[in-house]
C-alpha positions as CSV (number, residue, x, y, z in Angstrom):
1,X,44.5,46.8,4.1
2,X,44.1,46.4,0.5
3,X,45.0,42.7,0.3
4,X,42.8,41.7,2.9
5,X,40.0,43.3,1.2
6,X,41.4,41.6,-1.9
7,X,41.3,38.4,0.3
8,X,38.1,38.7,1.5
9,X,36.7,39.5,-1.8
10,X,38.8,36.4,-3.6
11,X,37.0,34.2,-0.3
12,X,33.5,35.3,-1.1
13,X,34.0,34.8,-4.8
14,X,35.0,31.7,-4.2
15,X,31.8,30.8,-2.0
16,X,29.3,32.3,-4.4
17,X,30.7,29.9,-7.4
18,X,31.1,26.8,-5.2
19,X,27.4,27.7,-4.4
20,X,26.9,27.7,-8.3
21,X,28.6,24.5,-9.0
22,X,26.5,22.6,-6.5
23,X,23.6,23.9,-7.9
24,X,24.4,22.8,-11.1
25,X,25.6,19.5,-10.1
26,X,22.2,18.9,-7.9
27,X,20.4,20.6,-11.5
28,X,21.9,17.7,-13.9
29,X,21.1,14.7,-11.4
30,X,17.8,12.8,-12.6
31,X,15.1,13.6,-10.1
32,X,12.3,10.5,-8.8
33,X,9.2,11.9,-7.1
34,X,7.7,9.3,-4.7
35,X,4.3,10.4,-4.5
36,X,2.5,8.2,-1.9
37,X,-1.3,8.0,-1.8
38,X,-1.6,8.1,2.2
39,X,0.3,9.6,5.3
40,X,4.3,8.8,6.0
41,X,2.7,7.2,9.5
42,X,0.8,4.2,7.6
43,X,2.9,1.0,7.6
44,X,2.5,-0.1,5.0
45,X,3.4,3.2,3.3
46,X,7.1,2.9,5.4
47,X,7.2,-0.9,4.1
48,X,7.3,0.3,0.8
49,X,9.7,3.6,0.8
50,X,11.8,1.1,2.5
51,X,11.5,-0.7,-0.4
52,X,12.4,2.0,-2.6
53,X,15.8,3.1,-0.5
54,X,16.9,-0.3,-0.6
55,X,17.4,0.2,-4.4
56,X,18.1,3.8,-4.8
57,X,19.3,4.3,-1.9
58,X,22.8,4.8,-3.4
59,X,22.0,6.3,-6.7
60,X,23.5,9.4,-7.4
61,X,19.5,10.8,-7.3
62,X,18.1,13.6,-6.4
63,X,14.8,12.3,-4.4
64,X,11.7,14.2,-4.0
65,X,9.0,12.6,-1.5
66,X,5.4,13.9,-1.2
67,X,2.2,12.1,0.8
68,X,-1.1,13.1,-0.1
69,X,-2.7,11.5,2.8
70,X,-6.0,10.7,1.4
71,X,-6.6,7.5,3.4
72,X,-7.6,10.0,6.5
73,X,-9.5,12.6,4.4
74,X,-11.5,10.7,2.2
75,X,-14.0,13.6,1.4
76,X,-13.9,14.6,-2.3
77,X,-13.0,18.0,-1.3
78,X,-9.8,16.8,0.3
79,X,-8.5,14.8,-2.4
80,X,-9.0,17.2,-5.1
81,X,-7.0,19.4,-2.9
82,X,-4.7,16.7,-2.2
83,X,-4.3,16.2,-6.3
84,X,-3.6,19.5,-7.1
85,X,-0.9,20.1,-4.6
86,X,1.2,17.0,-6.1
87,X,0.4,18.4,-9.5
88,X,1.9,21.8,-8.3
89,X,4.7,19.6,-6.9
90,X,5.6,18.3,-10.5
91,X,5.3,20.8,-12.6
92,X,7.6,22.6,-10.5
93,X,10.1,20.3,-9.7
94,X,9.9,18.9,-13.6
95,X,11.1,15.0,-12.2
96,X,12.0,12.5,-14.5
97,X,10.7,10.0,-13.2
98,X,7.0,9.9,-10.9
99,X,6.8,6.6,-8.8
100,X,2.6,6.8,-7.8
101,X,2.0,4.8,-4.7
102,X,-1.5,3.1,-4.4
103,X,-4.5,4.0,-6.6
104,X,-5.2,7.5,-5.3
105,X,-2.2,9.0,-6.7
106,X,-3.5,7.3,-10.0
107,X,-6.6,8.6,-9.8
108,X,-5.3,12.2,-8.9
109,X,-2.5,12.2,-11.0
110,X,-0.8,9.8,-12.8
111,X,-4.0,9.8,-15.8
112,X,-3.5,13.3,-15.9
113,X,0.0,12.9,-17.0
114,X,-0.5,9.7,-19.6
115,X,1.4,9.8,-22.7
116,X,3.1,13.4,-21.7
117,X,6.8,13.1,-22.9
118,X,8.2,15.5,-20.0
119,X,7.6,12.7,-17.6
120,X,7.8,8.8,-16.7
121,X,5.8,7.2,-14.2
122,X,6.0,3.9,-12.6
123,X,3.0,2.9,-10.5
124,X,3.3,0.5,-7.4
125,X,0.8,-0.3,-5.0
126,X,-2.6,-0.4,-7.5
127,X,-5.2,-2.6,-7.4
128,X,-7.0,-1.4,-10.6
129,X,-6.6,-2.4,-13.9
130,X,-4.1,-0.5,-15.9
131,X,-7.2,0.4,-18.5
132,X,-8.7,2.3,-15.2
133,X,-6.4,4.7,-16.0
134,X,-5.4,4.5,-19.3
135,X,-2.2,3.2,-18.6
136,X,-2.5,0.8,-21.1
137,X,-2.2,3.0,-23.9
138,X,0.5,5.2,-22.6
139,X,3.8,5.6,-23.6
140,X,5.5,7.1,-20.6
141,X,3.6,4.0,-18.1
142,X,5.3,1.2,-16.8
143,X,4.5,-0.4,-13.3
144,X,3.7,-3.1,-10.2
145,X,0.3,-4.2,-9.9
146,X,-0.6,-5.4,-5.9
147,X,-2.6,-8.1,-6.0
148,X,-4.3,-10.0,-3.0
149,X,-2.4,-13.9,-3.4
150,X,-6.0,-15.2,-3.2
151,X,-4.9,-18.7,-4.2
152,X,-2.7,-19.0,-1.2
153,X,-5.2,-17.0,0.9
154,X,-7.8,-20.0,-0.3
155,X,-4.7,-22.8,0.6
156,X,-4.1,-21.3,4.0
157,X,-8.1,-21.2,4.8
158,X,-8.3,-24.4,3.7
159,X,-5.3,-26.0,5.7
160,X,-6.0,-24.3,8.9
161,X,-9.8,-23.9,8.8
162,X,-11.4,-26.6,6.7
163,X,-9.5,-29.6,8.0
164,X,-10.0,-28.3,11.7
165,X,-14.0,-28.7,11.2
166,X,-16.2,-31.2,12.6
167,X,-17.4,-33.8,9.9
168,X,-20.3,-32.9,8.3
169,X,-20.2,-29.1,8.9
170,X,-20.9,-28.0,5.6
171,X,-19.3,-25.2,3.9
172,X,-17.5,-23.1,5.5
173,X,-18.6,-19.4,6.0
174,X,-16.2,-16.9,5.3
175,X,-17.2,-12.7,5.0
176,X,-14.9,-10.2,4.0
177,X,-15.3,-7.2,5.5
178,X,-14.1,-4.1,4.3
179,X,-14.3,-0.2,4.2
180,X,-16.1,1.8,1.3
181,X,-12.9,3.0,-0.1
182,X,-11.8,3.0,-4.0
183,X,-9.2,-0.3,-2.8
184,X,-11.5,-2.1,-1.8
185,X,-14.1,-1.6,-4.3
186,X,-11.6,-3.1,-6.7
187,X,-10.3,-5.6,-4.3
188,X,-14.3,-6.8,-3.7
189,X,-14.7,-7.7,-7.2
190,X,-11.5,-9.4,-7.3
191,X,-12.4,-11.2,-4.7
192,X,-15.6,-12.1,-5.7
193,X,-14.1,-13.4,-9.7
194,X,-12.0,-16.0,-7.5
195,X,-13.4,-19.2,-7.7
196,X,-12.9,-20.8,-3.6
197,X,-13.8,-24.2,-4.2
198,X,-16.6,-26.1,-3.3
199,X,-15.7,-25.9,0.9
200,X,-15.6,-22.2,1.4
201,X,-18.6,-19.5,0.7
202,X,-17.6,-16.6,0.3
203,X,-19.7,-13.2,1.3
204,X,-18.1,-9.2,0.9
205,X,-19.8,-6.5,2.8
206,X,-18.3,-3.1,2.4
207,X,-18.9,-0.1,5.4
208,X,-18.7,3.9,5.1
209,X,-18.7,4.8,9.3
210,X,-17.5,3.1,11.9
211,X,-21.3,2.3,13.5
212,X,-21.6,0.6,9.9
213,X,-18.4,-1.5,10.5
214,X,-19.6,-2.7,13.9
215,X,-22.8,-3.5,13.0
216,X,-21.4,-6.1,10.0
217,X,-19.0,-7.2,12.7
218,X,-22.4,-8.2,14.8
219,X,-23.5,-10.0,12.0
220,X,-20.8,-11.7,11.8
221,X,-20.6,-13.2,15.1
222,X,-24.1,-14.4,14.1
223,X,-23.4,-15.5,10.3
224,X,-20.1,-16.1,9.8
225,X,-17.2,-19.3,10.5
226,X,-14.6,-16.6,9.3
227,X,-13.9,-13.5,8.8
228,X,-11.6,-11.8,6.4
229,X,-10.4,-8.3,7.0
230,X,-9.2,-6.0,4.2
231,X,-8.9,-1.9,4.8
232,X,-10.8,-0.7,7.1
233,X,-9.2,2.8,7.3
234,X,-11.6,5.5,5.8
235,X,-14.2,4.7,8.3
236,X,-16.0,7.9,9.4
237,X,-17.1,8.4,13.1
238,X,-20.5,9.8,13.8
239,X,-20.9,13.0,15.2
240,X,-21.4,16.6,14.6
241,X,-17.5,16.8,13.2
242,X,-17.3,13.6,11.1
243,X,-13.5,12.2,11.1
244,X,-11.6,8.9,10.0
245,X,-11.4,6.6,12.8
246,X,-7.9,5.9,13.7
247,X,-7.3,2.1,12.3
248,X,-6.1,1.0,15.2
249,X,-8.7,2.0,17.5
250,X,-11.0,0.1,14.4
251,X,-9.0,-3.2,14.7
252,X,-8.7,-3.1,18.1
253,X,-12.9,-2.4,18.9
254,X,-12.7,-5.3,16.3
255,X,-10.7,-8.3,18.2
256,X,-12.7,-7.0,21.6
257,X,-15.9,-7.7,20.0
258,X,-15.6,-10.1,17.1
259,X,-16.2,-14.0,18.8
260,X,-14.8,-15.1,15.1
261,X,-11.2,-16.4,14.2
262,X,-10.4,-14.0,11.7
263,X,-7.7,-13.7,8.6
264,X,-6.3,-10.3,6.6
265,X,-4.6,-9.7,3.6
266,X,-1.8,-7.2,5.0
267,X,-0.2,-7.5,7.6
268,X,-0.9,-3.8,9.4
269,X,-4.3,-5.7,10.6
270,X,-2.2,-8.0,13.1
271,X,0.3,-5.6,14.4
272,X,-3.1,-3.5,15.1
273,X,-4.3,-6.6,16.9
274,X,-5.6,-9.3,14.1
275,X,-5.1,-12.7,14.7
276,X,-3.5,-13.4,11.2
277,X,-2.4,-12.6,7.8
278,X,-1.7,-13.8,4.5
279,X,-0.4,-10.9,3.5
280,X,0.8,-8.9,0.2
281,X,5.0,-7.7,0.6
282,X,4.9,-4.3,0.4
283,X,9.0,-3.7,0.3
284,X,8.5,-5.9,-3.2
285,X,6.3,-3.1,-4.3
286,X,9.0,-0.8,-3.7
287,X,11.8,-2.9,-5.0
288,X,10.3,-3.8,-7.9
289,X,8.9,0.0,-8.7
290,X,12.9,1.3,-7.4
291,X,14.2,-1.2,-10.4
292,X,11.6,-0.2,-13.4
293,X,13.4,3.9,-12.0
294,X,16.7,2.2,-12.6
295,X,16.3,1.2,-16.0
296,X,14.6,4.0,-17.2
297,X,17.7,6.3,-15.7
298,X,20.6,4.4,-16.0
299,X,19.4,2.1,-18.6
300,X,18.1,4.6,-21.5
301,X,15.1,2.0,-21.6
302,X,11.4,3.9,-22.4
303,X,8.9,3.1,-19.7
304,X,6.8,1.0,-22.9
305,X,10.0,-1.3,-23.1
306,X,9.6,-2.6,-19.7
307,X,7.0,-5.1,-19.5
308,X,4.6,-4.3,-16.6
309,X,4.4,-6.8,-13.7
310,X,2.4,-8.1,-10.3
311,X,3.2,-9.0,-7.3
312,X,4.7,-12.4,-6.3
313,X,5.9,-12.6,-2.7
314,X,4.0,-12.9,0.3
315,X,4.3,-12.7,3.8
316,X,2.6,-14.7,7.0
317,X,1.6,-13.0,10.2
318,X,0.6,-14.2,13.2
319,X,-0.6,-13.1,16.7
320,X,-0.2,-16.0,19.3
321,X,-2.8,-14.7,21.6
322,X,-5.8,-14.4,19.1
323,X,-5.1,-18.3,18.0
324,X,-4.8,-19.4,21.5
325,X,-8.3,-18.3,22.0
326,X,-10.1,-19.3,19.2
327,X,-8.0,-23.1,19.9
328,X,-6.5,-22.0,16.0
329,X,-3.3,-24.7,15.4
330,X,-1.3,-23.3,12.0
331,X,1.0,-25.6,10.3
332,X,3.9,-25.6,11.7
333,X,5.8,-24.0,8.5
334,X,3.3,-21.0,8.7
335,X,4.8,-19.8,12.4
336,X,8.6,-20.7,11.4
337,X,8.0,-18.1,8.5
338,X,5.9,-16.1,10.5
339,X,9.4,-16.0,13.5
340,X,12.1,-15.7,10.2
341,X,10.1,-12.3,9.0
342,X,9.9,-10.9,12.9
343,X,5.8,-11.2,11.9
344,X,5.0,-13.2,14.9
345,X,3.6,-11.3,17.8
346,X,3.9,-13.7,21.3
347,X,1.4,-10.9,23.1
């Protein structure tokens, strides 16, 4: 009876340290926080962690991933709320490295944590300036900037849109339309710094609610040659409980209504319907934020030593059904990139 007590003790001794160990082992792995900006359900938010994975994926990491969702609760309220929680997040899980996904999770947090030594942070995803956040004085900052590739957006108008006008049209009339959000507020004035060359005019109107949104769309159809579609996902429904709009439900109200061939600058707005995109990679804003973690871990460098960079690649999408009607030919390398990237939608 004795030994089997003994046995039973020697077992459960054994258990307890192995329990030990692998707490200690998990303890001494270097920890990355992904902190997204909006919901684990937004495409483009997938696009990237997939991004992400394909780097780390086999790193001997411990990973951490947190989404604020503040693309469907706008209201100041919700995103101070939103802030504080991934603050919690980090101060009690102490990573050593914070990846902040779109500008949000600059706004919210990344500033607050500028220059402190405990942490560094790559940003990926941001459309503001690094001086927005004083990132360019930090220490600890290194980063992706996501930039609209407005000179092949112009190209692409050009090619498909310009040469297939009547003679003597005159310039053609292009609106961007977009939601009120933070994004696009930077986006708008990048958009309107571009200079678009002497065939295209370009107009940006920006809308809080969805009655807002379809009134610009109206205007459109009246006004415009072209539209351009950016976000269009913190659009409020009116009513006595306000909420976001899904996007989908947005997009597709959109392509019902709208009597315009229409362009975006990520791809989301096609598979929601859209006719077609010139659109930013979001898996290179996770690759390219997944390699900055990478040297910082397993490379000893400082986030200061690693110069900050933009994006480069981009990606066509097309929806066969929305050219068909507008009578919309592409060139011919646009579709063949559009097949090779499955971003070519035959319904």
């Amino acid at each position: 009876m004795k030994i089997r007590n003994f046995d039973r003790f020697m077992a459960g001794l054994f258990l307890v340290l192995f329990a030990f160990y692998i707490v200690y082992e998990v303890s001494r792995k270097p920890r990355v926080l992904i902190l997204h900006s909006y919901g684990s359900d937004y495409s483009w938010v997938t696009q990237v962690s997939e991004g992400i994975t394909r780097v780390l994926g086999d790193k001997p990491y411990s990973m951490r991933w947190h989404y604020m969702d503040t693309k469907r609760h706008p209201d100041a309220a919700f995103m101070e709320r939103a802030g504080q929680s991934a603050r919690d997040v980090i101060e009690q899980w102490q990573p050593t490295v914070i990846v902040t996904v779109a500008d949000n999770a600059q706004a919210l947090v990344g500033k607050r944590y500028v220059n402190d030594p405990r942490f560094a942070i790559v940003y990926s995803g941001m459309f503001a300036t690094p001086e927005e956040y004083g990132y360019d004085k930090a220490t600890n900052v290194t980063g992706i900037l996501e930039r609209w590739p407005l000179d092949v957006i112009r190209q692409g108008i050009g090619d498909i849109f310009v040469k297939q006008r009547a003679a003597g049209s005159g310039k053609l009339r292009v609106r961007h339309i977009g939601d009120a959000s933070e994004t696009v507020d930077f986006l708008a004035g990048q958009i309107g710094a571009f200079d678009w060359g002497a065939d295209l005019d370009m107009v940006t109107v920006q809308a809080r609610t969805f009655a807002e949104w379809q009134k610009e769309i109206g205007v459109a159809n009246e006004q415009a040659d072209l539209v351009l579609f950016s976000l269009y996902h913190t659009l409020m429904r009116d009513g006595p409980t306000p909420e976001v709009v899904p996007p989908r439900e947005v997009m597709q109200w959109t392509q019902a209504n709208l009597r315009k061939p229409n362009v975006a600058g990520w791809g989301f707005s096609v598979e929601e319907g859209g006719m077609m995109a010139i659109g930013v990679s979001a898996l290179e804003q996770g690759e390219e934020a997944a390699r900055m973690v990478v040297q910082i871990i397993d490379e000893g460098k400082k986030p200061s030593e690693i110069p900050p960079t933009r994006s480069q690649q981009f990606l066509i999408y097309l929806r066969q059904q929305e050219l068909t009607k507008y009578g919309i030919v592409v060139p011919q390398i646009f579709e063949a990139f559009a097949r090779a990237t499955n971003n070519y939608f035959s319904e």
